[in-house]
C-alpha positions as CSV (number, residue, x, y, z in Angstrom):
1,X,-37.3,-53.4,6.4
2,X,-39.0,-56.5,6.8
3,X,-38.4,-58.9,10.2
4,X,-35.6,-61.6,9.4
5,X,-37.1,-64.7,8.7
6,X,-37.3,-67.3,12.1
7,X,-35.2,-70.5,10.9
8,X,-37.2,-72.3,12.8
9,X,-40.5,-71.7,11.3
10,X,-38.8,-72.1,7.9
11,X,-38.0,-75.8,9.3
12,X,-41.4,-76.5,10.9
13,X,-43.3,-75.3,8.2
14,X,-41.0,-77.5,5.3
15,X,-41.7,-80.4,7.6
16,X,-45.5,-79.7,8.2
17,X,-45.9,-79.5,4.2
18,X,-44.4,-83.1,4.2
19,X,-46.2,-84.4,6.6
20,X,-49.6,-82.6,5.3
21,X,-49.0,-83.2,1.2
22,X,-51.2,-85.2,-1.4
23,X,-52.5,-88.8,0.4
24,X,-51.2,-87.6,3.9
25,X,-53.1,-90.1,6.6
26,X,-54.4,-89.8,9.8
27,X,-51.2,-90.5,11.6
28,X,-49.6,-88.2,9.7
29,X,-51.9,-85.0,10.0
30,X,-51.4,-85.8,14.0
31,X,-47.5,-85.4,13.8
32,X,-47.9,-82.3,11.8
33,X,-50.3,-80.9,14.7
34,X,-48.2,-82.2,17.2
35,X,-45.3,-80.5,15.1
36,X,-47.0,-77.5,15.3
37,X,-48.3,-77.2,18.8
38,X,-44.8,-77.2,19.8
39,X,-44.0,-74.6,17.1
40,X,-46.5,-72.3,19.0
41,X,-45.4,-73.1,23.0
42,X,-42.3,-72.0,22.0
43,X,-43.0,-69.1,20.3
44,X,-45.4,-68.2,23.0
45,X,-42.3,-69.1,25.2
46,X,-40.2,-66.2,23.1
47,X,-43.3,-63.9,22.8
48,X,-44.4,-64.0,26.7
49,X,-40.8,-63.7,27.7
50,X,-40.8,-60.4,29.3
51,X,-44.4,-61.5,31.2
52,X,-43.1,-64.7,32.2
53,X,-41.8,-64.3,36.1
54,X,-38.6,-65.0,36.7
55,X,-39.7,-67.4,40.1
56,X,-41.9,-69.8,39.6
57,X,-45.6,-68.2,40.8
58,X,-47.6,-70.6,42.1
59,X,-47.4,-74.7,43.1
60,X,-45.4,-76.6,45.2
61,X,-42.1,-74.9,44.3
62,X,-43.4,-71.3,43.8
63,X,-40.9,-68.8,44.3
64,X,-37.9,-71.7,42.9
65,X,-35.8,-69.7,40.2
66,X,-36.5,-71.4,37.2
67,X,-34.2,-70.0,34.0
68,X,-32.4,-73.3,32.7
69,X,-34.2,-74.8,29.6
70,X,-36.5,-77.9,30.4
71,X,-34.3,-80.8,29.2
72,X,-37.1,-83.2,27.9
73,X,-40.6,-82.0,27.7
74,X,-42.8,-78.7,27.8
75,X,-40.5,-75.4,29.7
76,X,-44.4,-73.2,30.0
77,X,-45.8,-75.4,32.2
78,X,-43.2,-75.9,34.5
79,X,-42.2,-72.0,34.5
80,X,-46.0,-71.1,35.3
81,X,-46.1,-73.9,38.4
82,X,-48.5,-75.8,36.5
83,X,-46.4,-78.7,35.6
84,X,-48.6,-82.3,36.3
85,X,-50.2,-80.3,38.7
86,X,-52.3,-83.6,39.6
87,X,-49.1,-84.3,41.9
88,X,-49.3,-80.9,44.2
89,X,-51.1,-82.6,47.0
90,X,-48.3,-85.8,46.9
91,X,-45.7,-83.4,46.9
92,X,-47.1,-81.4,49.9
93,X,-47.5,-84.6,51.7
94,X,-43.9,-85.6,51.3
95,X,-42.7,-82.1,52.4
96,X,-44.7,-82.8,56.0
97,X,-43.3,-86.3,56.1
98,X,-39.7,-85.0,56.2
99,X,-38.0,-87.7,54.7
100,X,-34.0,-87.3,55.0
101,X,-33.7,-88.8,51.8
102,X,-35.4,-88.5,48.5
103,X,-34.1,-89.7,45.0
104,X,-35.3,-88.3,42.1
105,X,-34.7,-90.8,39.1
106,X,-34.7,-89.3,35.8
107,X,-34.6,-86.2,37.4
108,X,-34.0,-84.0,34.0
109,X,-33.0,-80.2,34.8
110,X,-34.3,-80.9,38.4
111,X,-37.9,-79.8,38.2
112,X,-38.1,-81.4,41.0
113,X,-35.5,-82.4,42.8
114,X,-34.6,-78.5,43.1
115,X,-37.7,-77.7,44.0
116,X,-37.9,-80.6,46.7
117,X,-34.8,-79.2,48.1
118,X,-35.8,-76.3,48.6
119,X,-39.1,-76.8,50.5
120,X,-37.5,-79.7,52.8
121,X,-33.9,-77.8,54.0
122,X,-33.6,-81.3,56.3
123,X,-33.9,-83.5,53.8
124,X,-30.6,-85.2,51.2
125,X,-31.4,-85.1,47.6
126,X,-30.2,-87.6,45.1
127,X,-30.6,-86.4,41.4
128,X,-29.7,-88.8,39.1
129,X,-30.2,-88.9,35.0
130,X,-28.7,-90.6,32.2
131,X,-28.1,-87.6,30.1
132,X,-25.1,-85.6,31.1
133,X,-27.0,-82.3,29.3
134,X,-29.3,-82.8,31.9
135,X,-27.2,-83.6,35.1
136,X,-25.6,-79.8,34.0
137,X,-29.1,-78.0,34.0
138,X,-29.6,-79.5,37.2
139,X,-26.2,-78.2,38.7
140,X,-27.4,-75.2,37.3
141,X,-30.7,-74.8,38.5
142,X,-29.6,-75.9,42.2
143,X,-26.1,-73.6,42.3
144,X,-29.0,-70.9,41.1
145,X,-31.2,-71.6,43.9
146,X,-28.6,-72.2,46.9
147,X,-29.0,-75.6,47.0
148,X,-26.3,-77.5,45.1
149,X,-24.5,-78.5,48.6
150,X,-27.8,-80.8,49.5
151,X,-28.2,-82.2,45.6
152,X,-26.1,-84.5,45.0
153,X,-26.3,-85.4,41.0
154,X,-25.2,-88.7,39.5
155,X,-26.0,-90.9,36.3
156,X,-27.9,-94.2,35.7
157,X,-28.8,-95.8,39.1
158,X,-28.7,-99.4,39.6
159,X,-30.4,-102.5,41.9
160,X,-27.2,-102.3,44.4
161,X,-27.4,-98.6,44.6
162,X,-31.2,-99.1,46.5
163,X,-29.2,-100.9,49.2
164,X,-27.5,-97.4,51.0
165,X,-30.9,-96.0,51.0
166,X,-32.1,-95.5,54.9
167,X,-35.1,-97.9,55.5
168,X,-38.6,-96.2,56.3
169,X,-37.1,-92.7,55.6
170,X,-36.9,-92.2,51.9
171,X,-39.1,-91.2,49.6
172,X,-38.2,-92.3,45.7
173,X,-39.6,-90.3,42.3
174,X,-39.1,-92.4,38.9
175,X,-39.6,-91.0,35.6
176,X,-37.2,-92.9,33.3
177,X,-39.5,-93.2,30.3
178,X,-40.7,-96.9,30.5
179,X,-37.7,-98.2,32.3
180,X,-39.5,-98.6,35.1
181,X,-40.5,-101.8,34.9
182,X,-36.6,-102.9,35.1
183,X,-35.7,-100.7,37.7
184,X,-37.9,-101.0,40.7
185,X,-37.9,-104.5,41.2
186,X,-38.2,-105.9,45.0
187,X,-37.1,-109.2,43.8
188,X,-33.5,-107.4,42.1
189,X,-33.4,-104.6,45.2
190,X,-34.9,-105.3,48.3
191,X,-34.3,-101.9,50.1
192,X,-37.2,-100.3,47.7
193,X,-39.7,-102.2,49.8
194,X,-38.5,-99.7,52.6
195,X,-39.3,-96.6,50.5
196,X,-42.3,-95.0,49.4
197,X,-42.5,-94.4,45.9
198,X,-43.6,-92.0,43.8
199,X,-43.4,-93.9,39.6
200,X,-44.8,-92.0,36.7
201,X,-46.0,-95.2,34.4
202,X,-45.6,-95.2,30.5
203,X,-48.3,-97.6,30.3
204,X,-48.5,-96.6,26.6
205,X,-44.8,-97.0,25.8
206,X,-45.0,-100.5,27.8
207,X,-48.3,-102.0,28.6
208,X,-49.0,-103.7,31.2
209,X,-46.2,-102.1,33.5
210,X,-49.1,-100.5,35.4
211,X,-50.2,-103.9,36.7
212,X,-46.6,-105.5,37.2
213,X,-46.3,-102.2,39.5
214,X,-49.4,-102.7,41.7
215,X,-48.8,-106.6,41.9
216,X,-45.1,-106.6,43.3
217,X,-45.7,-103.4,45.8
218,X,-49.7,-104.5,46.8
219,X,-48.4,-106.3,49.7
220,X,-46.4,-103.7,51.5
221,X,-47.6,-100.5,50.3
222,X,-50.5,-98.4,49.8
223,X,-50.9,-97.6,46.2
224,X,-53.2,-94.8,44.5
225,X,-53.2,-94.1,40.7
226,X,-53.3,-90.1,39.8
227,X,-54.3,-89.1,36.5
228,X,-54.0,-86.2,34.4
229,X,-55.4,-82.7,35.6
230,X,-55.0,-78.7,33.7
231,X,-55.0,-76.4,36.3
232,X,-56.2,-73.5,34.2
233,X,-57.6,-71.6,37.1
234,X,-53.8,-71.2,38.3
235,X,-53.1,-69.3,35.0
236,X,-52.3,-65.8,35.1
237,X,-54.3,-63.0,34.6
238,X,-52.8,-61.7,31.7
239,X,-53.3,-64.8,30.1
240,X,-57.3,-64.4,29.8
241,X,-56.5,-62.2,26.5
242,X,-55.2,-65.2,24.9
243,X,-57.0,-67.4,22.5
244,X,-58.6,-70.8,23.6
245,X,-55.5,-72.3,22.0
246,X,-53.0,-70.7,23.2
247,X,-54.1,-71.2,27.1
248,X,-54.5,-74.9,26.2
249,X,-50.9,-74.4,25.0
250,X,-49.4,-72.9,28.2
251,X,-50.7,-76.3,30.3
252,X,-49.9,-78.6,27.6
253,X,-47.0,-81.0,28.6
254,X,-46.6,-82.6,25.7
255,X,-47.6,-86.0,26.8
256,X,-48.5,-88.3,23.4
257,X,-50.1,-91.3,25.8
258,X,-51.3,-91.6,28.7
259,X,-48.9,-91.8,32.0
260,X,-50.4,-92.1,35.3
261,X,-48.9,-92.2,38.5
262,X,-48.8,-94.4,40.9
263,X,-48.1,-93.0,44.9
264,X,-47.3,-96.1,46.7
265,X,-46.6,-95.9,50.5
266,X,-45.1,-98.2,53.1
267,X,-48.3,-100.0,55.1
C-alpha cells in the first residue's frame, strides 16, 4: 500500500511549479525557495517530532514547556532554544535587573513573555498582541507553565497606556512588525523615557526607522544595535547526521530582511 499523499506537498509543489515555470525571474525562483525552505522546517518539524524535547533544552528559557504552535514565524528554533539567540545575554541582563514590570509588545504565543515569567517569579508581565489567535497560545503556553496568574494578556497598546507603567522599573520588548516607529514615541508617551527598551527594528519593511529610534532615545538612554547570530554549536547531538541543509533549517527564523535590535537603557 503506498503512503497517502501529504496535501501539503501537493500545494507546495503546484505553487513551486508556478513560481519556477517558463520565463520565471529572479524574484520569483526566491519565493519558490523561500516556499520550499518552509516546506522542509516543517516537515523536519513532523519528522523530528518524537526527538524534539518536550522543554525547551537550552537558552534563556530552557526547561519552559513549549507545545503551542509558533503564531508568526519559525516553531524549530524556538523549540530548540535557539530562537534570535543574539538576544541571550540582554535577556540574562534583564533577569538580574529584576524589573517588576516588563511588557512584551507583539508578544505572539509568548515566546517570551512566558519564558520571562518564568525566570523573574517577582516580576508583572504584560502580554499584549493584536491577533486574538495569538493572545490564546499565549494563555495557553502560560496556564501550561504555571504562570498565567503573573501574565496578564491584552490587545493593541496605545500612547496613554505607557502612562501606568512604574518609572525606572520596567523593562519594554517591541516586535510589532514595522509599527514601531508609531508606537514608541517620547513626544506621544512620555513614560517610555522611564523604561528601558528592548525594539526589534524592520528597517527593511520601513527604512530609516533605525535612525528615528536612536535620534529620539540618544539623549536618555544607552543604545546598542544587535545583529543576527546561528548558534549552531547549541544544536543537538543528534542533529550532526543531518545534512548541511537541514541544520541550516533548524536555526533558520525565517527573517526575509534584515531586523536588528536595538537595547536601549535609561542613562
Amino acid at each position: 500500500m503506498s503512503p497517502p499523499t501529504d496535501e501539503l506537498a501537493v500545494r507546495v509543489a503546484a505553487e513551486v511549479r508556478r513560481l519556477a515555470g517558463p520565463g520565471a525571474g529572479d524574484r520569483d525562483l526566491a519565493q519558490a525557495l523561500r516556499l520550499l525552505a518552509k516546506w522542509r522546517a516543517a516537515w523536519l518539524e513532523r519528522a523530528l517530532l518524537r526527538r524534539l524535547p518536550k522543554q525547551i533544552p537550552a537558552g534563556p528559557f530552557a526547561g519552559m514547556a513549549y507545545g503551542v504552535r509558533a503564531s508568526e514565524g519559525a516553531r524549530l528554533a524556538r523549540l530548540l532554544g535557539v530562537y534570535e539567540s543574539s538576544l541571550a545575554p540582554v535577556i540574562e541582563a534583564m533577569v538580574a535587573r529584576r524589573y517588576s514590570v516588563v511588557v512584551d509588545i507583539g508578544a505572539a504565543e509568548g515566546y517570551y513573555a512566558v519564558g520571562l515569567a518564568l525566570r523573574m517569579p517577582g516580576a508583572r508581565i504584560l502580554a499584549h498582541d493584536g491577533d486574538p489567535r495569538a493572545r490564546a497560545l499565549c494563555a495557553e503556553l502560560a496556564a501550561t507553565n504555571g504562570v498565567a496568574d503573573r501574565v496578564r494578556i491584552g490587545g493593541v497598546l496605545t500612547h496613554a497606556d505607557f502612562a501606568a507603567l512604574p518609572p525606572g522599573d520596567c523593562a519594554i520588548l517591541c516586535d510589532i512588525e514595522g509599527a514601531e516607529a508609531e508606537l514608541l514615541d517620547p513626544e506621544a508617551a512620555p513614560a517610555l523615557l522611564g523604561a528601558d527598551l528592548l525594539v526589534e527594528v524592520h528597517e527593511g519593511m520601513k527604512p530609516g526607522t533605525l535612525d528615528l529610534l536612536r535620534r529620539r532615545f540618544e539623549a536618555t538612554h544607552d543604545i546598542r544595535q544587535i545583529g543576527r547570530q546561528l548558534a549552531d554549536d547549541a544544536l543537538p547531538d543528534w542533529a550532526e547526521r543531518l545534512s548541511d541543509m537541514d541544520r541550516l533549517l533548524l536555526l533558520w527564523e525565517w527573517r526575509a530582511s534584515p531586523t536588528p535590535w536595538l537595547w536601549m537603557t535609561r542613562k
